[in-house]
N, C-alpha and C positions, 0 to 999 in steps of 0.2 A: 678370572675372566671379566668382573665386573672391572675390574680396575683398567685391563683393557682397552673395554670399551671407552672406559671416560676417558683414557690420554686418546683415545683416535678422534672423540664425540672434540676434543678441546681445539687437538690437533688440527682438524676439520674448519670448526672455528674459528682460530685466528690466524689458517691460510684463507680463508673468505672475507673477514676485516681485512685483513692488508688489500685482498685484490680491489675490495668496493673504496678503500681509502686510495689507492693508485689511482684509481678511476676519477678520484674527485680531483686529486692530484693533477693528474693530466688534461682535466677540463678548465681546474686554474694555469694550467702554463699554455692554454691556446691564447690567453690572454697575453697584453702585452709587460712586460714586466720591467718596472720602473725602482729605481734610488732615491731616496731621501737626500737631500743637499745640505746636510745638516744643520740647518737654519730653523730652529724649532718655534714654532709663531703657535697664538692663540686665536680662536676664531670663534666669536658668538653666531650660532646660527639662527635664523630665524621660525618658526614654528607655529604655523598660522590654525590649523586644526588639532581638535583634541584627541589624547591617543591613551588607550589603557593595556597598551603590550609593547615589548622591543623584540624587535629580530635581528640579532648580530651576526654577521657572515664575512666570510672569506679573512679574517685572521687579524681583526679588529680588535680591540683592546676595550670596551666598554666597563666605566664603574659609575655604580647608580646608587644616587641618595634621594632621600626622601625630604621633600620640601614641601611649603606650600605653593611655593611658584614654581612653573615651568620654565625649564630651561635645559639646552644643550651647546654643550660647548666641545669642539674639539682642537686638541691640540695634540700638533704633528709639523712637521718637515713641511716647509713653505713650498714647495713644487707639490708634495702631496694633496695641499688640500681641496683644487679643484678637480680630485680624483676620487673621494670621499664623501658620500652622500648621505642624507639625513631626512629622509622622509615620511610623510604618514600617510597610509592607506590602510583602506577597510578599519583604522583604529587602530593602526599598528607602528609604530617607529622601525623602521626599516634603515639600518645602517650596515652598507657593502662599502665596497669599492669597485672599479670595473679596473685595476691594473692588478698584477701581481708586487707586492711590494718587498723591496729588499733590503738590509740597510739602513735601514734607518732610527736614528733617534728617537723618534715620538709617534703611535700612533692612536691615542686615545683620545674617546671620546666620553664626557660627562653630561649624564641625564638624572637630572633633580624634578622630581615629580611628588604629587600627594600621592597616587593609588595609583596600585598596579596589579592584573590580572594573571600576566603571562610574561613569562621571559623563555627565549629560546636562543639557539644558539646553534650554527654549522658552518663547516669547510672551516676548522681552524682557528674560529675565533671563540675567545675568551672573555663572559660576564662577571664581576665582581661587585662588592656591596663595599662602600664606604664605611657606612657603620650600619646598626642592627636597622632593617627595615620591619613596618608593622603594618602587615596586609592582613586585612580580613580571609581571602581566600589568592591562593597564589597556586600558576600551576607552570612548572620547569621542565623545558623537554633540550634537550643535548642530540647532537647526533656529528656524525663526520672528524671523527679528531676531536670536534671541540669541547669546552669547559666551563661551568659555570660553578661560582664557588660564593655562596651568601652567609648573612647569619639572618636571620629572620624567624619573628614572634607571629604568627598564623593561628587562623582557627582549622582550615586543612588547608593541605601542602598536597600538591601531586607532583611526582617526578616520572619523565620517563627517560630513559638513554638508549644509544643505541649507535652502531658500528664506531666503537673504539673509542667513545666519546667518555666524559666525565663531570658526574654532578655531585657538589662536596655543601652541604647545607649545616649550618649551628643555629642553636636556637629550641625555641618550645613550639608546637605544633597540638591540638587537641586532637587532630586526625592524620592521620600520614597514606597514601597510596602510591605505591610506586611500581615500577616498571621497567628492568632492564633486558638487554639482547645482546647479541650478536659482538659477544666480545667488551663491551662496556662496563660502566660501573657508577653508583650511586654507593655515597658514604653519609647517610643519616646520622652515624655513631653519638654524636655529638648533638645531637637534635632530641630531646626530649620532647616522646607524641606519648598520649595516653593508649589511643587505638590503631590500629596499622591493617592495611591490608596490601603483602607488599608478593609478588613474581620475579623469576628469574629464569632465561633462558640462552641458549646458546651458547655457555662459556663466559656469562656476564658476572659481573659479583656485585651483591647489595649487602649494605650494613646498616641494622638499624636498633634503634633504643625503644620499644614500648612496652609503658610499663602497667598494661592493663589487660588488652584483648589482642593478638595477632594471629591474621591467617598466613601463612607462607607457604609459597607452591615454588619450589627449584626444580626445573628441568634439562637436559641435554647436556650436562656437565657445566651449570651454573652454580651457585652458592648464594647464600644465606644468611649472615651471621647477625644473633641476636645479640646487643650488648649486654642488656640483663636479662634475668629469668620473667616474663610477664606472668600475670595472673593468669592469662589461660593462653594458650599454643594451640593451633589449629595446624597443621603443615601436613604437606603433599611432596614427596620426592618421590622422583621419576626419573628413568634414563640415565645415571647417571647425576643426577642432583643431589644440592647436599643442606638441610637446615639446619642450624648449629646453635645452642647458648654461649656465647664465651664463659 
């Protein structure tokens, strides 16, 4: 009977991801939907205020290194790039597009910065790390399809995901908090944190490495899995949840 429920709890799940992922889907195709002309050009942009977060959206290509100068560059398909924006508000680097883009060669964007607080990411686009970034505090949140995939040395790390999305982190962490839903997934494996306090719900799955104090709470036919056996295990399953040692 339990088993049951958790194929109807998952089933349930990821017929509600797909329909909130159509939904975003079809608020990107009200837009007008444009070709790259395969003419791939570089563009330094200009960056007049200071910003300690990115916001990647609608199916953007962004990978971030750590400098001590600021700087953004994007490179993409020469008709793209006065379609492709690069802006800071409330402190935040905000790169969309206002087309749907199809086709095309090139569409990233490079952000070299000392410090960073936050990186996020939805509707389809995808954050990546050059090389290993080293943030004192860093917090990841994913949602809509998209992907964020880092290697980073932190004192803590938060992650949250959510509707279908995916956040893949390597590296050492002293603290790790994480947070998935509704069909998504966070992969710590590779991230060695000491302490962790990480949830799971709705058919999400989280993997993670700590190797000292963890609490986990899996609910609604989400998962768990710890890569090694930590010094002490606190966990909560409910519904259908599942927390596991490999």
């Amino acid at each position: 009977m339990t088993k049951f429920i958790l194929q109807i709890t998952k089933m349930i799940v990821t017929i509600l991801a797909v329909l909130l992922l159509q939904s975003c889907m079809n608020s990107n195709w009200n837009r007008e939907t444009l070709k790259g002309n395969g003419t791939v050009v570089e563009v330094n942009r200009t960056i007049d205020m200071p910003f300690n977060a990115i916001a990647a959206q609608t199916g953007l290509e962004v990978i971030i290194r750590q400098d001590n100068n600021v700087s953004v560059k994007v490179e993409a398909d020469e008709n793209l790039q006065d379609h492709i924006f690069t802006e800071v508000k409330d402190g935040e680097l905000k790169i969309h597009t206002d087309v749907n883009i199809l086709n095309c060669k090139a569409k990233k964007i490079y952000v070299c910065l000392p410090n960073l607080n936050k990186i996020s990411s939805s509707s389809g686009a995808s954050v990546s790390s050059e090389k290993e970034l080293n943030f004192e505090n860093l917090e990841l949140e994913s949602s809509s399809g998209s992907l964020i995939d880092i290697v980073i040395k932190s004192n803590t790390l938060s992650c949250e995901s959510s509707s279908g999305s995916s956040i893949t982190a390597k590296g050492t962490a002293k603290s790790i908090n994480t947070e998935s839903s509704s069909g998504s997934s966070i992969n710590l494996e590779k991230l060695i944190a000491e302490n962790g306090q990480s949830s799971s719900s709705s058919g999400s799955t989280t993997h993670v490495n700590v190797t000292n104090e963890l609490k986990a709470e899996a609910s609604s036919g989400s998962s768990i899995s710890v890569a090694s056996k930590p010094n002490s295990l606190i966990k909560d399953e409910n519904s259908g949840g599942s927390v596991d040692i490999k």
